[in-house]
TILO-66366 format. One line per field, with one value per residue (C-alpha): residue in three letters; residue number from 1; x, y, z. Coordinates in nm, 4 decimals. Layout:
% TILO-66366
zafi = [ALA; ...] .
panu = [NUM; ...] .
c1 = [X; ...] .
c2 = [Y; ...] .
c3 = [Z; ...] .
//
This chain:
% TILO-66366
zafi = [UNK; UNK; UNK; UNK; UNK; UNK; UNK; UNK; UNK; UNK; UNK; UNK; UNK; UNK; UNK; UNK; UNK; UNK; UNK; UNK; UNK; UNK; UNK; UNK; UNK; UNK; UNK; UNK; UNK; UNK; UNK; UNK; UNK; UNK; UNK; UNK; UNK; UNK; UNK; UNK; UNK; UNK; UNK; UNK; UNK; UNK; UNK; UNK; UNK; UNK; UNK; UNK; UNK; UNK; UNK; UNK; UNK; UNK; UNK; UNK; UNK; UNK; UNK; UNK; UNK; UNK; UNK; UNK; UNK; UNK; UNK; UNK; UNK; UNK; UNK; UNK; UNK; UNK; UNK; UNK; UNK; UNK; UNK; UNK; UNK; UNK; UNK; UNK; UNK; UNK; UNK; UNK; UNK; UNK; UNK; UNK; UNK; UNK; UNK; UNK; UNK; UNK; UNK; UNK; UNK; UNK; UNK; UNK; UNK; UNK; UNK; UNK; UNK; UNK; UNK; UNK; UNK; UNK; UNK; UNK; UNK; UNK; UNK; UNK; UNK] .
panu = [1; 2; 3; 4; 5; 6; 7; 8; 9; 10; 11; 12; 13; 14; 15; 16; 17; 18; 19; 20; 21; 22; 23; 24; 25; 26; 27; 28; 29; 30; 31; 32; 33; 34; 35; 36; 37; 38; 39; 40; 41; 42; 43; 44; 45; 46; 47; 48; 49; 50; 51; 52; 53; 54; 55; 56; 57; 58; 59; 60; 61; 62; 63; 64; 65; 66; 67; 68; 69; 70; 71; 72; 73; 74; 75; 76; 77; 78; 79; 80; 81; 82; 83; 84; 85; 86; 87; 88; 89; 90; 91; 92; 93; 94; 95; 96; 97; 98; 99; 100; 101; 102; 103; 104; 105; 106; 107; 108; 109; 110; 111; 112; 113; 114; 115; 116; 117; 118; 119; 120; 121; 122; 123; 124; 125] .
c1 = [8.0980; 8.4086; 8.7256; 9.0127; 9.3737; 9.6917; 9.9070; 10.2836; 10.4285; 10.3131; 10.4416; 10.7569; 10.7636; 10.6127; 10.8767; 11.1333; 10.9347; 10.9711; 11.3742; 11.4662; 11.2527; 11.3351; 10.9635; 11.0306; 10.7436; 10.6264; 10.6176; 10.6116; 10.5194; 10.1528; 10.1072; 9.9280; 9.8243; 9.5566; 9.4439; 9.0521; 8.8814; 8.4972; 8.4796; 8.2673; 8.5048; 8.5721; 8.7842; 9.0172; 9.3077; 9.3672; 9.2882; 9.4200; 9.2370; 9.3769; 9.2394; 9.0493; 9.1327; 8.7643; 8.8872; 9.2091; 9.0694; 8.8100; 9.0013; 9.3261; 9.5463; 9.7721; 9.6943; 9.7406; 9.7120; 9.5709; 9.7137; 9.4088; 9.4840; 9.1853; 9.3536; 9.1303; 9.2202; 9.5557; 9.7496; 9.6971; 9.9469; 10.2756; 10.5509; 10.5687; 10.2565; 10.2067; 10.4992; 10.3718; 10.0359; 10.2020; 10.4136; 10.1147; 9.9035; 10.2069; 10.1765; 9.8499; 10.0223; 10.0952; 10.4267; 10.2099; 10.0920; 9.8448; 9.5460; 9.4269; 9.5235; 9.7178; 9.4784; 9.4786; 9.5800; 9.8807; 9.9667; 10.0382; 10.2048; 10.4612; 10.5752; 10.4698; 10.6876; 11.0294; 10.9470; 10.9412; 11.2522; 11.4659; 11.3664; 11.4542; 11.7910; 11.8618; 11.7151; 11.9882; 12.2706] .
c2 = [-0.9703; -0.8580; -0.8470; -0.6290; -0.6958; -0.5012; -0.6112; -0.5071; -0.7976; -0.5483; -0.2570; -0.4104; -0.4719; -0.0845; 0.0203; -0.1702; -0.0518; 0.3114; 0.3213; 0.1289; 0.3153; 0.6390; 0.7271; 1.0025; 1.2177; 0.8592; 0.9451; 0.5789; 0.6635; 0.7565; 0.4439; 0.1527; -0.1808; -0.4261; -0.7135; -0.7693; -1.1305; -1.2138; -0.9037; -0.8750; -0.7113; -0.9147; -0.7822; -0.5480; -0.6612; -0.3711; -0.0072; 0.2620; 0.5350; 0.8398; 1.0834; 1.4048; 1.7376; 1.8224; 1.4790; 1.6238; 1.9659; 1.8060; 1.5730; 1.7898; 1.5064; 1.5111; 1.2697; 0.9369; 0.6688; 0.2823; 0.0528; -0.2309; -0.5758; -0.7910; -1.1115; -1.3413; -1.1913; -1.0757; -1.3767; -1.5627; -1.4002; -1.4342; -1.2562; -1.0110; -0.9861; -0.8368; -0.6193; -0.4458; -0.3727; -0.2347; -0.0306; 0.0746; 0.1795; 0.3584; 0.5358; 0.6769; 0.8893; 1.2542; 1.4553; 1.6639; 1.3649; 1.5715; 1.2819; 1.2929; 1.1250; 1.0613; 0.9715; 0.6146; 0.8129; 0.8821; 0.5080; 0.2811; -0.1048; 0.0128; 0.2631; -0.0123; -0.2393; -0.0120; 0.0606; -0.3043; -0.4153; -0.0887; -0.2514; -0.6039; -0.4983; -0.2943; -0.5299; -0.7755; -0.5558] .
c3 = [8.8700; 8.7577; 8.9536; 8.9487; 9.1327; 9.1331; 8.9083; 9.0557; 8.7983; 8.5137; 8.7294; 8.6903; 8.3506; 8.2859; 8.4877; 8.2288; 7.9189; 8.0576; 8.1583; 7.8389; 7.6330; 7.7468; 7.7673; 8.0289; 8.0143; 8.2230; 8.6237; 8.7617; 9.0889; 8.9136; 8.7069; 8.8289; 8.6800; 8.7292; 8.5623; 8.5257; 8.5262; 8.4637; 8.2383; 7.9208; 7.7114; 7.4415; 7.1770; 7.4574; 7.5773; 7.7580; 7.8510; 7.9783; 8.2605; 8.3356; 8.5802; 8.4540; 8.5025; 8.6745; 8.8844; 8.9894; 9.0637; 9.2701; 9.4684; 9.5242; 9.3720; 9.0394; 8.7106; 8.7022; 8.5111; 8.5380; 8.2594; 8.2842; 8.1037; 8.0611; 8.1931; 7.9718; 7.6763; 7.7707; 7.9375; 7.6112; 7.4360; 7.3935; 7.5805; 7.2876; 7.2053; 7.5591; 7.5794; 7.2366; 7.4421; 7.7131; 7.4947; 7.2852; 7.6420; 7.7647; 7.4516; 7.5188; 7.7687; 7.6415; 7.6850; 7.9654; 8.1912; 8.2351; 8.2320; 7.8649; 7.6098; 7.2885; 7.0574; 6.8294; 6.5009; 6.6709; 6.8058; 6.5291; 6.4579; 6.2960; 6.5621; 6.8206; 6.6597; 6.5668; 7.0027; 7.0758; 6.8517; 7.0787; 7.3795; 7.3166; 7.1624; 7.4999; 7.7016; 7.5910; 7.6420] .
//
């Protein structure tokens, strides 16, 4: 059966990513994070949900998203490793935060990475 469990340490570090980044299309108080154990997924090591527009019109509630790492695939790797996945899930977000998505042609390592080496350099000022 698989698990899932808030993950407020990756909250924090999202939180990080999106005031150092300057990723401000990013409302933090609709983000959430869990990590998943006992799941199948094998080559994920994270996902990212957002909430559809029939979903918000049928609840009454604004978009969200769930940043999902699967924690046997995802604690493995190291400290940057996971940073550049959070950045790269964080980029799925669109300007609109409206609950799509930005779509994988749009997301790429070398963006990832020019992302990741702007954070570290303001992280250590």
């Amino acid at each position: 059966m698989v698990n899932y469990s808030r993950a407020f340490d990756l909250e924090e570090q999202i939180k990080d990513l999106v005031n150092l980044l300057e990723l401000d299309n990013v409302d933090l108080s609709r983000v959430f994070c869990f990590r998943t154990s006992n799941s199948k997924a094998k080559n994920v090591n994270a996902r990212i949900s957002g909430t559809s527009k029939v979903l918000q019109k049928a609840l009454n509630i604004q978009a969200c998203y769930v940043i999902e790492v699967i924690s046997m695939n995802f604690d493995n790797l190291s400290e940057e490793e996971q940073t550049k996945v959070l950045i790269h899930e964080l980029l799925h977000i669109p300007k609109t935060f409206g609950g799509g998505f930005r779509q994988h042609h749009l997301i790429n390592n070398q963006i990832i990475n020019r992302m990741y080496a702007y954070y570290k350099n303001k992280k250590l000022k």
